[in-house]
KOLBALO-746538 format. One record per atom (N, C-alpha, C, O): chain; x, y, z. Coordinates in Angstrom, 2 decimals. Layout:
{A, {X, Y, Z}}
...
//
This chain:
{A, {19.61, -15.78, -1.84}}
{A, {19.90, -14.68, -0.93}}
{A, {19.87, -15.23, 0.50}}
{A, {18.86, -15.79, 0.90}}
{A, {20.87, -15.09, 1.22}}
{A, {21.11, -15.47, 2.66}}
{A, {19.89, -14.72, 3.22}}
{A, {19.43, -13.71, 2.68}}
{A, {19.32, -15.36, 4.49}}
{A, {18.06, -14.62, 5.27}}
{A, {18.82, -13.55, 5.96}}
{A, {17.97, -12.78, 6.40}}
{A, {19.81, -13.20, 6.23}}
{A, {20.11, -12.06, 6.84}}
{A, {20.05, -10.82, 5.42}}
{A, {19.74, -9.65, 5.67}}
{A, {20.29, -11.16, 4.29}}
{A, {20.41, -10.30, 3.10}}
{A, {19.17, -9.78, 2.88}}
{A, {18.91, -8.59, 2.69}}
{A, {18.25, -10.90, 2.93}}
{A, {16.84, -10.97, 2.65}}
{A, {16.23, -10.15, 3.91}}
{A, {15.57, -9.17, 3.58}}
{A, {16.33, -10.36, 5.11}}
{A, {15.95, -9.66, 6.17}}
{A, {16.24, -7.73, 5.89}}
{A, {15.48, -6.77, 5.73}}
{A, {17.21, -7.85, 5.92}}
{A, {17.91, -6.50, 5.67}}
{A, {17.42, -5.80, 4.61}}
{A, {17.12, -4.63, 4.81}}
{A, {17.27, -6.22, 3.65}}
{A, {16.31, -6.31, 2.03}}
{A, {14.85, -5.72, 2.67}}
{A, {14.61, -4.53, 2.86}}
{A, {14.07, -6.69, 2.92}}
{A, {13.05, -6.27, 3.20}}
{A, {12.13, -5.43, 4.67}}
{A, {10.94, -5.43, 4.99}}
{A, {13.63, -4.66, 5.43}}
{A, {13.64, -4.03, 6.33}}
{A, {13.82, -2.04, 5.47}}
{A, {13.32, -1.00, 5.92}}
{A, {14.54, -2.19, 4.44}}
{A, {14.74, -1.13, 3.44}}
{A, {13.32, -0.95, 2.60}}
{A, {12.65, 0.06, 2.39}}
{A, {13.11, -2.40, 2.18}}
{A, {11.62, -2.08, 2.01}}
{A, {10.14, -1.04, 2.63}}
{A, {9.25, -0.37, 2.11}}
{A, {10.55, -1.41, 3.93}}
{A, {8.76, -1.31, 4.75}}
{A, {9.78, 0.10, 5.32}}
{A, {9.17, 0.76, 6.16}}
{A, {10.95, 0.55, 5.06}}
{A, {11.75, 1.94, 5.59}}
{A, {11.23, 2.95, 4.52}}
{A, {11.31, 4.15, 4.79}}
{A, {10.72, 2.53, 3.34}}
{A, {11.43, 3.18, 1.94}}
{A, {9.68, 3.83, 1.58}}
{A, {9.29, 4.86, 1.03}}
{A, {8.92, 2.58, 2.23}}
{A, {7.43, 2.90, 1.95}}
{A, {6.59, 3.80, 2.84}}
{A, {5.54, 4.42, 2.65}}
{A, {7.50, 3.64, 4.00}}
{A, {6.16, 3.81, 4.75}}
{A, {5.95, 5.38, 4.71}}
{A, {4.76, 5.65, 4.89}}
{A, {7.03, 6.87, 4.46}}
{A, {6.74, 7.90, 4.81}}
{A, {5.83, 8.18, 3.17}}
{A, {4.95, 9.02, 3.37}}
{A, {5.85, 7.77, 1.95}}
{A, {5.35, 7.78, 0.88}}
{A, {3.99, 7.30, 1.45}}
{A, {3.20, 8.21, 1.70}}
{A, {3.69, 6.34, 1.64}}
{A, {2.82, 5.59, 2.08}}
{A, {1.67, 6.42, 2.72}}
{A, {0.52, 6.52, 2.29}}
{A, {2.15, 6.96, 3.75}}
{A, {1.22, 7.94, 4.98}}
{A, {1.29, 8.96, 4.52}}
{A, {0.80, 9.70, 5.37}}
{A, {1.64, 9.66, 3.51}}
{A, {1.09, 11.28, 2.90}}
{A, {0.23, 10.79, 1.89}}
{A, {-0.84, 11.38, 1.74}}
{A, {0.55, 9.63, 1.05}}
{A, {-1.05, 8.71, 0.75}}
{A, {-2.18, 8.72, 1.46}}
{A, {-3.25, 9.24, 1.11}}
{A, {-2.04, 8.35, 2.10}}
{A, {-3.43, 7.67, 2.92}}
{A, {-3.61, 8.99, 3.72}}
{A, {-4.80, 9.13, 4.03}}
{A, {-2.78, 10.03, 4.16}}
{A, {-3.16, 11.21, 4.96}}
{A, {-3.99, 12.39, 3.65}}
{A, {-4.43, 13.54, 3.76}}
{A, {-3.92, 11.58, 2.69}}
{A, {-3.92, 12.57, 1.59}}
{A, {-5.80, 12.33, 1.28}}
{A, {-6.68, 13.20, 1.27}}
{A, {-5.94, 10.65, 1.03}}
{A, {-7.19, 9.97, 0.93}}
{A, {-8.05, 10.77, 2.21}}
{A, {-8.97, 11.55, 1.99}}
{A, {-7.57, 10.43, 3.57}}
{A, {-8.33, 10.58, 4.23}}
{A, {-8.79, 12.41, 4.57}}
{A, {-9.90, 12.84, 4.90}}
{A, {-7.86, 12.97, 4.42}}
{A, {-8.39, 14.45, 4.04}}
{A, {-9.13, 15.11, 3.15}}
{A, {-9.45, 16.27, 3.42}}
{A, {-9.65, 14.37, 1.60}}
{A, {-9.71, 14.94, 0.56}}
{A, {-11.33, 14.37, 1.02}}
{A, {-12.35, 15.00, 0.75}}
{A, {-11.29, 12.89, 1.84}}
{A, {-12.50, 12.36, 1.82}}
{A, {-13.24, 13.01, 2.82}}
{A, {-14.47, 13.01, 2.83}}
{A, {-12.48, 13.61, 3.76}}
{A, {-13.41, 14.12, 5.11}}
{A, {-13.55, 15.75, 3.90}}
{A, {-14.69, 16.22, 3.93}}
{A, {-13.10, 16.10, 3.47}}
{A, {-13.31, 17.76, 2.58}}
{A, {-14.73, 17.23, 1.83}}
{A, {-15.54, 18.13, 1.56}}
{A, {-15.07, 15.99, 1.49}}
{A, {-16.33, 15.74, 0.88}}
{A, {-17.40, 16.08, 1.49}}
{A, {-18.44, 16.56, 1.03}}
{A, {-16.94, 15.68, 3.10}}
{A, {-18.18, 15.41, 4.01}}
{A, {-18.48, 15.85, 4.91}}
{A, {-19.46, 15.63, 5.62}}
{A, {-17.35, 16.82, 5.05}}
{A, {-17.11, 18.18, 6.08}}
{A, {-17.08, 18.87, 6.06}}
{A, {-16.46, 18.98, 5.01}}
{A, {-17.30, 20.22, 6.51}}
{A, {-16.98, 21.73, 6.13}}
{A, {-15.93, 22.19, 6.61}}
{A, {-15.77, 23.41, 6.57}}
{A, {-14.92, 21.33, 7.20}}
{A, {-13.84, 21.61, 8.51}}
{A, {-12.66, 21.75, 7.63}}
{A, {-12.04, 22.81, 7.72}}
{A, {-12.29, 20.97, 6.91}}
{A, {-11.08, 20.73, 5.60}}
{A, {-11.30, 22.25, 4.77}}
{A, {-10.31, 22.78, 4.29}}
{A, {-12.89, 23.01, 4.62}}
{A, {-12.31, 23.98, 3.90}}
{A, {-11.97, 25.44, 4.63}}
{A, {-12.03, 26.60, 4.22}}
{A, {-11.52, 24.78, 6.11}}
{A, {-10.74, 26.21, 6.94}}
{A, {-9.34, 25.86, 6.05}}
{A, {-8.57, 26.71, 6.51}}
{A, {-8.73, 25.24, 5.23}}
{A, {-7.50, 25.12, 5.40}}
{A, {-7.75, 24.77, 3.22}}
{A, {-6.67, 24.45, 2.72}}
{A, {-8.77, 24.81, 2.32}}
{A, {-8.79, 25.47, 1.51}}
{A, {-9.21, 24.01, 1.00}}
{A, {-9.31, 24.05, -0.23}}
{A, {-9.47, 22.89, 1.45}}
{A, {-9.98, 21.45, 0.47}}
{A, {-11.62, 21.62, 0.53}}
{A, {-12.26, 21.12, 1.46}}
{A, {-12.17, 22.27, -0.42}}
{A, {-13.48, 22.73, -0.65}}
{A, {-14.11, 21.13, -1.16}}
{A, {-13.29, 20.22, -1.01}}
{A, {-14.99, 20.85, -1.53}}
{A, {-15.81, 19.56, -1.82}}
{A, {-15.17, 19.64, -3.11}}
{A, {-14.55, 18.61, -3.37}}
{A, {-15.13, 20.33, -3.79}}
{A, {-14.64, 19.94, -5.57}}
{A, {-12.81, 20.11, -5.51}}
{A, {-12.26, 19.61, -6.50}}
{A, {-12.10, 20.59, -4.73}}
{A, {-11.29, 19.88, -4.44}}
{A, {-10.60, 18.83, -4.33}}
{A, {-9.65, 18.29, -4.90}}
{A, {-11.62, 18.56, -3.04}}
{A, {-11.26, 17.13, -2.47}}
{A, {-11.78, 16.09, -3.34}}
{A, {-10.97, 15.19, -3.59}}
{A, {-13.01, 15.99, -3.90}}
{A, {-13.18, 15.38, -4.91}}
{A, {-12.25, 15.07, -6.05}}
{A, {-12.07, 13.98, -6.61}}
{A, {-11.71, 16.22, -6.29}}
{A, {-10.57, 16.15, -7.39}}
{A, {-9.57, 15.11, -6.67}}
{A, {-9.47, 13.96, -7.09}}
{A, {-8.96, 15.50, -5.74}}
{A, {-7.79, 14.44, -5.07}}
{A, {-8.24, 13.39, -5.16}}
{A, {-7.68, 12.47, -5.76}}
{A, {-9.25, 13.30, -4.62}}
{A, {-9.86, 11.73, -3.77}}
{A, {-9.64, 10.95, -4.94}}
{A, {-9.25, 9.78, -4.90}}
{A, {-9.90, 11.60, -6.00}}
{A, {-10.27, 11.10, -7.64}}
{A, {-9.30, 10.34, -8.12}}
{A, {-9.43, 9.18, -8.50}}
{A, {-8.34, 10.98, -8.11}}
{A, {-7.09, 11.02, -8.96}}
{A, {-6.14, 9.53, -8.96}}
{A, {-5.55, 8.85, -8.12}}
{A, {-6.39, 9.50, -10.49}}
{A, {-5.85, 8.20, -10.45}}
{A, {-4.55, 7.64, -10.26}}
{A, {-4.27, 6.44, -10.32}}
{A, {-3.57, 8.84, -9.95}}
{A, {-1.94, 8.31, -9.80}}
{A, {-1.82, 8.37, -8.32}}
{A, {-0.76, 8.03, -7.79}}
{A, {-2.91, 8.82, -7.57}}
{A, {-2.99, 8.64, -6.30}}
{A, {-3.29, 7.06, -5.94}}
{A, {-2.41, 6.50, -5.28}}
{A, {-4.30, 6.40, -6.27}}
{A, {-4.92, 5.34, -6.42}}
{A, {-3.67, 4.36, -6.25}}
{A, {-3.25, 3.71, -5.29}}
{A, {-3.26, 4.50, -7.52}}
{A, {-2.40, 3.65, -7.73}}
{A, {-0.55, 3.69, -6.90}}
{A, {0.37, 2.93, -6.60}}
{A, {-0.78, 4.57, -6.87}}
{A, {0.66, 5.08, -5.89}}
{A, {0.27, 4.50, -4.25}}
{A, {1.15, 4.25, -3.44}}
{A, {-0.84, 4.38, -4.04}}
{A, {-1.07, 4.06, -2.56}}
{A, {-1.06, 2.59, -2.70}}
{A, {-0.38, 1.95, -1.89}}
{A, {-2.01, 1.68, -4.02}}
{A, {-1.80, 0.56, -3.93}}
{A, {-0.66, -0.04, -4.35}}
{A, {-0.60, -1.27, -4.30}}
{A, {0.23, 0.58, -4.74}}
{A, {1.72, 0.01, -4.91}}
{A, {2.31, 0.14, -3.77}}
{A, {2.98, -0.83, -3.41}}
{A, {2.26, 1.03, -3.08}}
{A, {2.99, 1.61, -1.92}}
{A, {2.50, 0.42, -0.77}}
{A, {3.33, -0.09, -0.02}}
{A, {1.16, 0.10, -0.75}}
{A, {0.42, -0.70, 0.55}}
{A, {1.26, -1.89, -0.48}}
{A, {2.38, -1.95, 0.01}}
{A, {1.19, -2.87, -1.69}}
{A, {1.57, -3.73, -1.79}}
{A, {3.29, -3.85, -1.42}}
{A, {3.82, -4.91, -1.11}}
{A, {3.82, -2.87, -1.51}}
{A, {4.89, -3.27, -1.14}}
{A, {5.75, -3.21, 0.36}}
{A, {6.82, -3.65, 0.77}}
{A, {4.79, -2.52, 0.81}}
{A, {5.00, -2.32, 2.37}}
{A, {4.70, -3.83, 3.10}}
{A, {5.31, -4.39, 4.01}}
{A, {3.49, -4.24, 2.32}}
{A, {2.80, -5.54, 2.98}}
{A, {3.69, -6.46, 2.96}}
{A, {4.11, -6.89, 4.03}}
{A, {4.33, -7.11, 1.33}}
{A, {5.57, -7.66, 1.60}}
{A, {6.56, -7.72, 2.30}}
{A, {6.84, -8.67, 3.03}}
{A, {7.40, -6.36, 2.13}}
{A, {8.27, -6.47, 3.01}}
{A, {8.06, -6.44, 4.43}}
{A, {8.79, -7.12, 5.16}}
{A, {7.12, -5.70, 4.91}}
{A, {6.83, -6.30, 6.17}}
{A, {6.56, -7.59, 6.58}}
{A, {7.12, -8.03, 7.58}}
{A, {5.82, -8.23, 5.97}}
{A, {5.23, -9.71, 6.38}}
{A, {6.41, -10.79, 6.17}}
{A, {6.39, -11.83, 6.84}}
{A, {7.80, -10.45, 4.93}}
{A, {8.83, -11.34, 5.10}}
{A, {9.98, -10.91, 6.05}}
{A, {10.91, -11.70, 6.20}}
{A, {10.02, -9.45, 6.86}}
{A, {10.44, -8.98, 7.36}}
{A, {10.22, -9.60, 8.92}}
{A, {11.26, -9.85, 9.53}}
{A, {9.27, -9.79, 9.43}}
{A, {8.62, -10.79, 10.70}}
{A, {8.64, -12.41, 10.49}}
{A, {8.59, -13.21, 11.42}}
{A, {8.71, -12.70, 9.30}}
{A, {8.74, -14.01, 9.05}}
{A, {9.77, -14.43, 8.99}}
{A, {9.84, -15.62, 9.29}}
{A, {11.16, -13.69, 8.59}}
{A, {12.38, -14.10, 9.13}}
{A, {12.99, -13.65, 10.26}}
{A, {14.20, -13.76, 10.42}}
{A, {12.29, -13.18, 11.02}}
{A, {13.20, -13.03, 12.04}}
{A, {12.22, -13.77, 13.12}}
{A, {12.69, -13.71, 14.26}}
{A, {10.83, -14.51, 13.02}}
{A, {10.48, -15.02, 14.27}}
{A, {10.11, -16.37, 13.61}}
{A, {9.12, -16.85, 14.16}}
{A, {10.59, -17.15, 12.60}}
{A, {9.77, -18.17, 12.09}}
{A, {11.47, -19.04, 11.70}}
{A, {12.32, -18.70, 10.89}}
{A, {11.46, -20.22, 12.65}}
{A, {13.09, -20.48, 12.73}}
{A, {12.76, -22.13, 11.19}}
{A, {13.42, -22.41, 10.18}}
{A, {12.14, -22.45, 11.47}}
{A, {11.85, -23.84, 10.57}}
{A, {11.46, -23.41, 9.27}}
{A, {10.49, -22.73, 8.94}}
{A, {12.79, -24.14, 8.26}}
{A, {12.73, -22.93, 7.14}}
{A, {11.73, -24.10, 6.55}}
{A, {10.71, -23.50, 6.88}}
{A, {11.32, -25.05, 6.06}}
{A, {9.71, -25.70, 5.71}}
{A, {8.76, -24.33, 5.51}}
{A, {8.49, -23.62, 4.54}}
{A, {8.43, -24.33, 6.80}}
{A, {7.28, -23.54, 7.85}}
{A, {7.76, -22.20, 7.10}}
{A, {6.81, -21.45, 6.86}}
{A, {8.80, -21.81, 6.75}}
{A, {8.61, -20.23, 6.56}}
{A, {8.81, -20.45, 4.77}}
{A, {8.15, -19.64, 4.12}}
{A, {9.39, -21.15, 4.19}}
{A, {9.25, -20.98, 2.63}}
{A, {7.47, -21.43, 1.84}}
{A, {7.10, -21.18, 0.70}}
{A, {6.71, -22.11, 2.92}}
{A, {5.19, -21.98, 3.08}}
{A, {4.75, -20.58, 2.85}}
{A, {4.18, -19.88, 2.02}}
{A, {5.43, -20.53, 4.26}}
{A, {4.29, -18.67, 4.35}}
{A, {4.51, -18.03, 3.44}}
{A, {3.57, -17.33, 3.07}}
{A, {5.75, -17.95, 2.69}}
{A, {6.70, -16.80, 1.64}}
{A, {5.76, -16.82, 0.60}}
{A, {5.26, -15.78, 0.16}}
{A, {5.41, -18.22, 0.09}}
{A, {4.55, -18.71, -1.02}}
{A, {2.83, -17.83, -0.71}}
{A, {2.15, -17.00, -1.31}}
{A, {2.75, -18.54, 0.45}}
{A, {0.91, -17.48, 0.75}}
{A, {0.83, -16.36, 0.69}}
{A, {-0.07, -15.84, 0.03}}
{A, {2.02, -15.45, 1.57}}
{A, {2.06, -14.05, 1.07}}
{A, {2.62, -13.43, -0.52}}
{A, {2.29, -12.33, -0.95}}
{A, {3.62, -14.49, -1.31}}
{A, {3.13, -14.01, -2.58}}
{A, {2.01, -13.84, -3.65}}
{A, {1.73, -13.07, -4.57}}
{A, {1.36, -15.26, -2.88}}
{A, {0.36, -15.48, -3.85}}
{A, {-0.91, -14.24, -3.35}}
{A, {-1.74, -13.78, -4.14}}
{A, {-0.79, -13.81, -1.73}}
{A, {-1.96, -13.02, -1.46}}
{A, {-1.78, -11.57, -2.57}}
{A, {-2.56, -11.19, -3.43}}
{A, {-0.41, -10.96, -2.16}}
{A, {0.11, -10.01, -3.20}}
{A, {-0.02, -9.93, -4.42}}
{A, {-0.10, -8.81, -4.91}}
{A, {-0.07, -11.09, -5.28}}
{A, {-0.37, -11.48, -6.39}}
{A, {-1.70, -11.16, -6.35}}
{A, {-1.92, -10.15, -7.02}}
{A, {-2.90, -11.72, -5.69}}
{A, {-4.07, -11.91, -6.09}}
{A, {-4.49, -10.29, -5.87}}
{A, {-5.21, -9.75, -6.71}}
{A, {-4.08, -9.66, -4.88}}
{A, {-4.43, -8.14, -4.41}}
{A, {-3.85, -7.24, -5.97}}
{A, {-4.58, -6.56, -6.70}}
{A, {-2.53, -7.46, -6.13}}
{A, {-2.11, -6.70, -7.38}}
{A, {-2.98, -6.89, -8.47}}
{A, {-3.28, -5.96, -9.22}}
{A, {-3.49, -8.30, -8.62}}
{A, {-4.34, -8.42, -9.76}}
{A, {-5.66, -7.78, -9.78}}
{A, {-6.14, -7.30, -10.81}}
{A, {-6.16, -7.78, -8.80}}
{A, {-7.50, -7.05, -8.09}}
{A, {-7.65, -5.62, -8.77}}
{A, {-8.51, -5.13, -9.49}}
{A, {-6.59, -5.19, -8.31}}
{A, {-6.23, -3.61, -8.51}}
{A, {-5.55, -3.47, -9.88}}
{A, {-4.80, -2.51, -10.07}}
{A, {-5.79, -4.50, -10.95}}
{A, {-5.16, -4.06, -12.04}}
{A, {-6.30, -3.79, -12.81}}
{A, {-6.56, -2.76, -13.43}}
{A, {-7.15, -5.09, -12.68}}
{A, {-8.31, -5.12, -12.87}}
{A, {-9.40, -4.16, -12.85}}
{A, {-10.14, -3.91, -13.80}}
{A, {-9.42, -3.52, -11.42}}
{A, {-10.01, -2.36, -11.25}}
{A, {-9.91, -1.27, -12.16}}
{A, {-10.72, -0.68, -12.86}}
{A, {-8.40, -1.14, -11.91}}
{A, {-8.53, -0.05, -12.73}}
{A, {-8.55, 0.18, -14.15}}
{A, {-8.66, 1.27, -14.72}}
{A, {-8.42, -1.15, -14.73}}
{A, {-9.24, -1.84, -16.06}}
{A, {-10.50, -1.24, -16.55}}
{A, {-10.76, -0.47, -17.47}}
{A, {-11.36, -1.96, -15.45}}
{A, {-12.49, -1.28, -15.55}}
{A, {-12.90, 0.40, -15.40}}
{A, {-13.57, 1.03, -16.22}}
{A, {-12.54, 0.73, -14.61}}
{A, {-12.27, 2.11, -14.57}}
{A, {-12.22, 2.45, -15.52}}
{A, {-13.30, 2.69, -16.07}}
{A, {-10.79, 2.73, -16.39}}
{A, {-10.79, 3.20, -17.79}}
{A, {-11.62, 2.86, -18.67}}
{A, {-12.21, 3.71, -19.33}}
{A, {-11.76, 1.92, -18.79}}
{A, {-13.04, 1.51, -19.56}}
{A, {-14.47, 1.45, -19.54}}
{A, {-15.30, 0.85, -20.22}}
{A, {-14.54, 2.18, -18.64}}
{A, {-16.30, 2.85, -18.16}}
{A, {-16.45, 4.11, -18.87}}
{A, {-17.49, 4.76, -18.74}}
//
């Protein structure tokens, strides 16, 4: 894939994630302040609620797919367009797969255990 294909590629990427992404994490961080606040239940996220959300495992996993793939395409998204010595940038490509890799595995794991508790 030409780096302009690849650029463009992973500019659709970090476009595609990010509004999914932030009703995630706007979702975490509301359900978690409804735990610990009384303020979330002017607007109806009572503690067993929010508990329920906070809980929920297709949330979990929808945010860590969503953060893994945002991370990628962002991080090869800056790496081709400010990193001119292709050496130096098929390096980095490799560290940020392998970080992605090791994070995906993390979180597979987890939730391995999880089910199996």
């Amino acid at each position: 894939m030409s780096r302009a294909r690849e650029t463009y590629f992973c500019l659709r990427i970090v476009e595609y994630t990010s509004i999914p992404l932030t009703l995630c994490l706007a979702l975490y961080l509301l359900s978690g302040y409804g735990m610990i606040s009384p303020v979330p239940n002017l607007v109806g996220l009572t503690y067993f609620a929010s508990a329920k959300i906070h809980t929920l495992p297709l949330l979990r996993i929808a945010t860590a797919t969503l953060t893994i793939l945002h991370f990628y395409g962002g991080a090869l998204l800056l790496l081709n367009r400010n990193v001119r010595n292709e050496r130096i940038r098929k390096s980095i490509k490799t560290l940020v797969l392998v970080i992605v890799l090791i994070f995906s595995l993390l979180i597979a794991l987890s939730e391995i255990a999880v089910l199996l508790d």
